[in-house]
C-alpha positions in Angstrom: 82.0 81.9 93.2 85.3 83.1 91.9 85.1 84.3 88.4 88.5 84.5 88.7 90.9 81.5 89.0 93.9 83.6 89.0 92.8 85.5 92.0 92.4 84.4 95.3 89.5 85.1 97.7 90.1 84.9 101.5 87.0 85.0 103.5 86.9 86.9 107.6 83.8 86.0 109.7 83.5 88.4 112.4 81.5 91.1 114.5 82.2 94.6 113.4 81.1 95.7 116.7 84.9 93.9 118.0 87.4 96.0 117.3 90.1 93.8 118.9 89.0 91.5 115.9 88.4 93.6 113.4 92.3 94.9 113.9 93.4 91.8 113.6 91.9 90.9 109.9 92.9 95.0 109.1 96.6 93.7 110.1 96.2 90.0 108.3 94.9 91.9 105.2 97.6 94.5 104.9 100.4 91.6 105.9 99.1 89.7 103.1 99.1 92.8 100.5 102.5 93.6 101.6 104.1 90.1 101.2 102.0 90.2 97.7 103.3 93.2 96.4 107.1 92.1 97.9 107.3 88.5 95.9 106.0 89.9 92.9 108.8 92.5 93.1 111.1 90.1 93.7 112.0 91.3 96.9 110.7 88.6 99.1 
């Protein structure tokens, strides 16, 4: 499934008729970019 070892793949089962839900993986995604992009600065 992932061609890629060196990436990770994070799976989000829900209804994209719930926004309540759908904001929250929008927020979990852009969390987890944000740390991402923080560590491999070296800032986090």
């Amino acid at each position: 499934m992932n061609a890629n070892p060196q990436k990770t793949i994070y799976v989000h089962q829900t209804c994209a008729t719930d926004t309540n839900q759908v904001q929250m993986i929008l927020d979990s995604v852009i969390s987890m970019v944000i740390q991402t992009n923080l560590h491999k600065s070296g800032l986090y």
